[in-house]
N, C-alpha and C positions, 0 to 999 in steps of 0.2 A: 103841727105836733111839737111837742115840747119833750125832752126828755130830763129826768133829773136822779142825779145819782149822791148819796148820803155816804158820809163819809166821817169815823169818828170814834162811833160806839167805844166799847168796851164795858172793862171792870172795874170798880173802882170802891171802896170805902167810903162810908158814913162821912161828910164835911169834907170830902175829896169834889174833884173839879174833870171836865170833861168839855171837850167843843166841837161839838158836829158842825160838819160845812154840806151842805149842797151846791153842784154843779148844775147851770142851766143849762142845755144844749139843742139844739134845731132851732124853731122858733120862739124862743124863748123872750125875745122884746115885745112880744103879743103880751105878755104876761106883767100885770102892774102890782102884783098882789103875792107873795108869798109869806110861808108859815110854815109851822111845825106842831102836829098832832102828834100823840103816842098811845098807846095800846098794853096793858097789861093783861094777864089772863086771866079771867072771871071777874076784871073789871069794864066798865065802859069807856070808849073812844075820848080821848079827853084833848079839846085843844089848847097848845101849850101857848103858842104866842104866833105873832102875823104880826107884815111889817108890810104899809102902803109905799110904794116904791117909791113914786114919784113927790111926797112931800116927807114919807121915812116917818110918818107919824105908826105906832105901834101899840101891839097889844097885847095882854098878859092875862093868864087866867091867877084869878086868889091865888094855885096854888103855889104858885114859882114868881109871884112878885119878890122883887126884892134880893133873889139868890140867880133868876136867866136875864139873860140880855140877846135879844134877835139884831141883827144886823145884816148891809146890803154893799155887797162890792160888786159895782155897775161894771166896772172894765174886767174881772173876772164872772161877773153873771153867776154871781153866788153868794148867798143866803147864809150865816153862821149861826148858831146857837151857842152860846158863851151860858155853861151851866156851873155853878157855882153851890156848896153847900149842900150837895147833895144828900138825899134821903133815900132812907130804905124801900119807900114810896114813890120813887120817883123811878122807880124800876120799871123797866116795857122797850117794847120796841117804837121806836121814833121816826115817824114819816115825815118828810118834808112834802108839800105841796103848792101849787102853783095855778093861781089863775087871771083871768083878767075881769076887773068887775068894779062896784064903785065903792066908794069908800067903809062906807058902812056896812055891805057885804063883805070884807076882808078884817075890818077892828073889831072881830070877832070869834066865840070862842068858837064858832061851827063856821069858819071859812070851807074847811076843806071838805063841806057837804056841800057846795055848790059845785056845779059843771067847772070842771080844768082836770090839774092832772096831779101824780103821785108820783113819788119814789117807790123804792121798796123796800126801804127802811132799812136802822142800821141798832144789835140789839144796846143796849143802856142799861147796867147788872148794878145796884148799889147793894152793897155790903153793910151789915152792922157792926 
């Protein structure tokens, strides 16, 4: 079992900046594969970016190239999102998740539909 807890949200304005962390805990070196979905309401599940652990190669949906950066600190077993440039759209609540699987199931933007595990999200309010 893996647990993972998000850590970060808030509020913030249009071209304001924000950095979610997740914690891994339990079995958490099971897991070579984490990421970050989010959730808005009366939108669909959208994933944001996924980072392969073990070569750190990474992955970004169109809409946050350019403005998020995922990243991996092995001796704390956690996961950041460095958000950048924020948009009134990029509003929702943001799950980190976690599993273990090969490559090309994780540098993608539906990681977090395959078998592992979830946070329970931390919300993410942009302002115009």
């Amino acid at each position: 079992q893996v647990q993972l807890e998000e850590a970060g949200g808030g509020s913030v304005q249009a071209e304001g900046s924000l950095t979610l962390s997740c914690v891994a805990s339990g079995d958490s070196y099971s897991s070579n594969c984490m990421g970050w979905f989010r959730q808005a309401p009366g939108k669909e599940r959208e994933g944001v970016a996924s980072i392969y652990i073990g070569s750190g190669s990474t992955y970004y949906a169109d809409s946050v190239k350019g403005r998020f950066t995922i990243s991996h600190d092995n001796a704390k077993n956690t996961v950041y999102l460095q958000m950048n440039s924020l948009k009134p759209e990029d509003t929702g609540k943001y799950y980190c998740a976690a599993r273990q699987g090969n490559w090309w199931s994780c540098l993608t933007g539906n990681m977090y539909t395959y078998p592992g595990y979830w946070g329970q999200g931390t919300q993410v309010t942009v302002s115009s």
